[in-house]
Every structure is written in structure tokens, then in C-alpha cells.
ZAGU-895571 format. One record per residue (C-alpha): x, z, y. Coordinates in pm, whole numbers, plus 50000, padded with zeros to 5 digits. Example, Ala and Ser with C-alpha at 12.3 -4.5 7.8 and 13.67 -1.06 7.14 Angstrom:
<sites>
512305078049550/513675071449894/
</sites>
This chain:
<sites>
427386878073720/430616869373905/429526854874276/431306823074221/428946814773907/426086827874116/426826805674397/427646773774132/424326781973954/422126779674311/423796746474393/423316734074040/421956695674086/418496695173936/418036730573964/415056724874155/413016699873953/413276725373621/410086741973492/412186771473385/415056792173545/418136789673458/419556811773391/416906830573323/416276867673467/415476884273150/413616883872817/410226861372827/406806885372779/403316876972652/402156872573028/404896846473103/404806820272864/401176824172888/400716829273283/397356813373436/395456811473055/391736821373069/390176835672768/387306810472662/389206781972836/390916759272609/391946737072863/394226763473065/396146760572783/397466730172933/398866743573247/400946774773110/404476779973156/405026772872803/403166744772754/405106727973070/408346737272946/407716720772657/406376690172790/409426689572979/411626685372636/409496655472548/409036619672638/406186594272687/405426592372307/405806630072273/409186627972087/412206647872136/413646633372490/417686628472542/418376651172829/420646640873091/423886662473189/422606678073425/419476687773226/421456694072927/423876717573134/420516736473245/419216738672913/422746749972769/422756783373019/419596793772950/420156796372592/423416812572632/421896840672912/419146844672644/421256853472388/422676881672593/419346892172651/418496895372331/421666913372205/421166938172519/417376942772391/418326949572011/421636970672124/423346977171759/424547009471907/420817026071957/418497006171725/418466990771348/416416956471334/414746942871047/414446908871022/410736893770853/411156855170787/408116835670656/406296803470682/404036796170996/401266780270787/400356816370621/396966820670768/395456853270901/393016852870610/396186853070354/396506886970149/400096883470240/399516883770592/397606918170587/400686928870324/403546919870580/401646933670894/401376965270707/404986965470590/406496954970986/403846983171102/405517010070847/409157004070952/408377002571340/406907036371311/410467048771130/412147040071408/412857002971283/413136974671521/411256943571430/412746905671473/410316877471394/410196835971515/407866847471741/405206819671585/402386821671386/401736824871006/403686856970868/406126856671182/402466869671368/402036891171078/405016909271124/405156912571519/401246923371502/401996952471271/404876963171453/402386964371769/399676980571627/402757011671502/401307033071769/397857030471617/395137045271332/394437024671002/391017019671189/392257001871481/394756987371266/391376972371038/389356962671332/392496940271461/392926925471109/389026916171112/389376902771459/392126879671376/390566865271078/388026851971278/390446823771372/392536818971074/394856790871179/396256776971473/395486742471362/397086711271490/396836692771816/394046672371944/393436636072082/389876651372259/391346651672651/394096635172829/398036633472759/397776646172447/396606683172570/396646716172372/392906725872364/391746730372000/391896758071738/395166768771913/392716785372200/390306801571903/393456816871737/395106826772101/391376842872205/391166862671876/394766877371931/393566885272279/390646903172195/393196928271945/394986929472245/391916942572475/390506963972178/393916988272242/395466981572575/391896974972757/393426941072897/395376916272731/397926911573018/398586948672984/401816962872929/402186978572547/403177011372437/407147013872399/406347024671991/404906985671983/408316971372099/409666942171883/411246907971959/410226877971857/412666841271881/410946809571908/411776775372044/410536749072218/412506726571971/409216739671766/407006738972103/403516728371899/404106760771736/402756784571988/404026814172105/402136846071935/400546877372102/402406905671977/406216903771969/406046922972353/409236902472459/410346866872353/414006853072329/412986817172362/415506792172321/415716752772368/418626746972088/416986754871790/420416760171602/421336789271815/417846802971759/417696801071383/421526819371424/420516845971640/417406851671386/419336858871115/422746876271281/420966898971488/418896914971233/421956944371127/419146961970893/418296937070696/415736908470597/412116902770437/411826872470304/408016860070306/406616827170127/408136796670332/409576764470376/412546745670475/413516766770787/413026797370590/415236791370301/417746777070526/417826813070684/418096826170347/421146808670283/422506813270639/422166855270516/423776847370158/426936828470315/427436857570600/427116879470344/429366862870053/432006857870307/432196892770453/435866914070456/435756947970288/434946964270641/431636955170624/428946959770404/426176935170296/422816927970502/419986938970280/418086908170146/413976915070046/412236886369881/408616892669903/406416875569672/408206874669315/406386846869196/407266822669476/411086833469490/411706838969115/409086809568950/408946804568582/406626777868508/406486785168133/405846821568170/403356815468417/402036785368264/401416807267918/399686835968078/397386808068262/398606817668629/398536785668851/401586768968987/402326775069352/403246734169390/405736747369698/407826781169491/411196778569535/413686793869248/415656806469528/416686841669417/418556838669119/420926808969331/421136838769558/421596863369287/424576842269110/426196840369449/425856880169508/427586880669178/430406857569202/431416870169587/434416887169644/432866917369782/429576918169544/426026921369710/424056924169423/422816956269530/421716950369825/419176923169722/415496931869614/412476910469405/409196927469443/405986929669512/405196959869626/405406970069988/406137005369993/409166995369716/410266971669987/409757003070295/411717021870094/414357001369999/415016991970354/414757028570443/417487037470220/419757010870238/420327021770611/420367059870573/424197055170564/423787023270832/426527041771059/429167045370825/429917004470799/429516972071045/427516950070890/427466910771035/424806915771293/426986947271472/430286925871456/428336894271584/426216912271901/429446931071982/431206897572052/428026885872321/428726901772674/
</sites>
């Protein structure tokens, strides 16, 4: 950082009423966004550095607030710092990251859960980095199996088992004053913790480098907390340039989990970067998981008495036409399955040769110094 911009950034007006730094120093971890939370304590909830920051977005009612300039200034260089962070962390030049998109309501319980831990654990132990949201649901599924990579299938069960005991984060509470956290969210936070104590012997313990993996949330989505496992956190305030970097840092490729709105809008972020690529690059692997959500046919289904899934999306063969019809095809690189060591595999292969072309991701973190 030049010293002019250092010396503009101490004098910024404001700078001292913020709840966050700005810019910040580096990548967020586990033990700041959660700094002064007590196991067994919902209420401490209430007073962490996350929870503060994202009180600060919000007004009286709890709605978004309109920040003023010099708030909105603030806001705008931490997000743009953090994206350098994050491109220095996933460094195209020394890692491959694999990007696992899913729905937040996918509770710990879910087979699918279990499934995409496993899958995010497989791929971190091949030398894989892992990108998530950084929330719950199967973004927790994927950052908690790329933590437990340094660990047996019997740790790996007794975390599962631990987490299940809290299968949701729920939703907030009216029980205390200003509209605090305390609920479920402090059941599902202590059951994370207690995976966290069962291999590092304290949850505010530094992980193994072989757990490494990132996870991007935003306070945009603040009642969405924060999970346990991705051991550093991009977290942004614009939730547009958080849902970009998701998708253009992962150079890899993607895993599509069961979702919603935010998760098909990534897929289509993927499909356009991808249909609109020049020959010099080649196409982002795309992995829907779950062939019945992605690739629905209510007769089929219907006739062999499987239930309807009132929230599948036909989204694959929209993606599939468009793979088709690009100029430079992608068809290949897209898979439908099921089955998670198809998917390892898959991935595995489709970057044996990862070297030889750019795909978006390299061209994209190149461009953030």
C-alpha cells in the first residue's frame, strides 16, 4: 500500500465509529467473526464481531439501512482489499479450487450433507482447494469435509454424529431484547464446536494446513451465520461481488448441490463465463449433484411412484442446450450424477491437463493486484 493511501485511509472521516477495519488486514478466521462467544451461552452470540457488523448494516426495523458516503466509501474498500485477499489465498499459480454451491436449508441430518462432506473431504486430500459461501446447509457440508481431510473415517463419523445433534440453524428469536441471536443458532454453533474440540483439543485452535479451505459469506446474508470449518473467511458487505468472486475464483470447477435462487443464479453466472469464453481458454467443469433435482421428469418419476421434489429445477438440460449451441462447445465438461466417486473422478481428470489452458478463474484472479 502506497503511503499516500495509507495516510488517506487513517484520516478517513468515520473511520473511527466502524465496527470493522477498513481496509481490512487480512482474511477473517473462525476466532474473529466469532471473538468473545462462550460455548453454552447463547446470549454471547449477541456481542461477536459478526453479529455487530451486521447490526451495523441494518436499521431500527432490522431492514437493509442506506449507508451514507462516508459509510458506503468504508464499506466499498473493504470489499475490494478482500477480494485481494482472497485471490492471494487461492493463488491460481500454486493451487486448483473447487467450487461446492448448495442451498443453506440442507440440514446436517440430510443424506446429501454426509454425501457432499465426503466428496469436499476426498478432493482436499488430492491436493484440491475447497471454496464454499461459508454458511450453513451444504456450504457447511463442504467446508467440514475439507477440514476433517487430515483425519480417519472414525473421526470423520464421530463429527458427522456430533453435528446431527443440532440439525438446523433455525431462525431468529423474539425471546430477549433488540431482536438478539440466541436460539438454535447457539445449539448448531456448540455442536460444530464440539467437532472442533474432538480434533484440535480447543475450538479456537489453529487447524492443520491439510484442513485449509475458504469460505465467502456476506453480511448482505448476516442471519445466515458464519460456519465452523472454512479456516479463513472472505466476508464481503456487497453481496454482488461475493456471489462473483464465488463463482470466478473457483479455476477447477463447480459442484452443484440441491438449491435455490442464489444457487441457480451461480449456475448461470458459470454457463455465461463459460459460453462466452475465446478459444484460449477452456471451460470450467460444471457437476450437478442430485440428478433428480437438476434433470426432473415428473412423468417418469410420477410412473415409477417416486415423489415430486415441489422445489427441482430442470436446470441442466437449459445448461446443456447452451453448452451445445456456444461457440466454443462445453458439453464435455458438464456432469449429471449421483454418485460421488463419479463426480471425484471427474473433477480429478478434468484438471490432470489444468496447466496446459487458462480457464476464467486464472484470467480473472490474474487481473486483482
Amino acid at each position: 500500500m502506497s503511503g499516500v493511501l495509507k495516510n488517506w485511509l487513517e484520516q478517513m472521516p468515520g473511520r473511527e465509529s466502524l465496527p470493522f477495519f477498513s481496509p481490512p488486514p487480512r482474511l477473517y478466521t473462525i476466532k474473529d467473526l466469532y471473538d468473545g462467544y462462550k460455548v453454552d451461552n447463547p446470549l454471547s452470540l449477541d456481542t461477536v464481531f459478526d453479529t455487530r457488523v451486521y447490526r451495523w448494516t441494518r436499521d431500527d426495523a432490522g431492514k437493509i439501512r442506506m449507508l451514507n458516503r462516508e459509510e458506503t466509501v468504508a464499506a466499498r474498500i473493504h470489499d475490494t482489499v478482500m477480494d485481494k485477499h482472497v485471490a492471494d489465498f487461492v493463488d491460481p499459480t500454486r493451487r486448483i479450487t473447487i467450487g461446492f454451491m448448495g442451498g443453506h436449508s440442507v440440514t446436517r441430518t440430510a443424506v446429501a450433507f454426509t454425501r457432499v462432506a465426503r466428496m469436499a473431504r476426498e478432493l482436499r486430500r488430492r491436493g484440491f482447494m475447497i471454496v464454499t459461501g461459508g454458511g450453513p446447509g451444504l456450504m457447511e457440508a463442504a467446508n467440514f469435509g475439507a477440514f476433517m481431510a487430515p483425519y480417519d473415517d472414525d473421526k470423520f463419523l464421530q463429527a458427522v454424529n456430533l453435528l446431527r445433534q443440532a440439525p438446523t440453524y433455525g431462525g431468529v428469536t423474539t425471546n430477549c431484547k433488540e431482536g438478539c441471536s440466541s436460539f438454535e443458532k447457539a445449539e448448531w454453533l456448540d455442536a460444530a464446536l464440539k467437532v472442533r474440540e474432538l480434533v484440535l483439543g480447543d475450538w479456537e485452535r489453529s487447524e492443520q494446513e491439510s484442513s485449509s479451505n475458504l469460505g465467502i459469506p456476506t453480511w448482505f446474508y448476516g442471519a445466515e451465520p458464519p460456519n465452523m470449518f472454512a479456516t479463513v473467511a472472505g466476508k464481503y458487505f456487497f453481496n454482488s461481488l461475493r456471489e462473483d468472486g464465488l463463482v470466478s475464483i473457483a479455476n477447477g470447477g463447480l459442484i452443484f448441490g440441491k438449491g435455490e435462487a442464489g444457487t441457480v443464479q451461480e449456475i448461470f453466472q458459470n454457463a455465461s463465463y463459460n459460453y462466452y469464453r475465446d478459444g484460449e481458454m477452456s471451460a470450467t467443469p460444471m457437476v450437478f449433484y442430485d440428478i433428480d433435482f437438476w434433470d426432473p421428469n415428473p412423468v417418469t418419476d410420477a410412473a415409477a411412484g417416486a415423489p415430486l421434489d415441489a422445489h427441482r429445477k430442470a436446470v441442466f438440460p437449459l445448461v446443456q442446450q447452451l453448452a451445445l449451441q456456444a461457440p466454443n462447445k462445453f458439453d464435455q465438461s458438464l456432469m449429471l450424477s449421483n454418485d460421488c466417486e463419479e463426480i471425484v473422478e471427474f473433477i480429478t481428470a478434468k484438471n490432470a491437463d489444468k496447466l496446459k489452458k487458462l480457464r476464467y478463474a486464472d484470467r480473472r484472479l490474474a487481473m486483482v493486484q
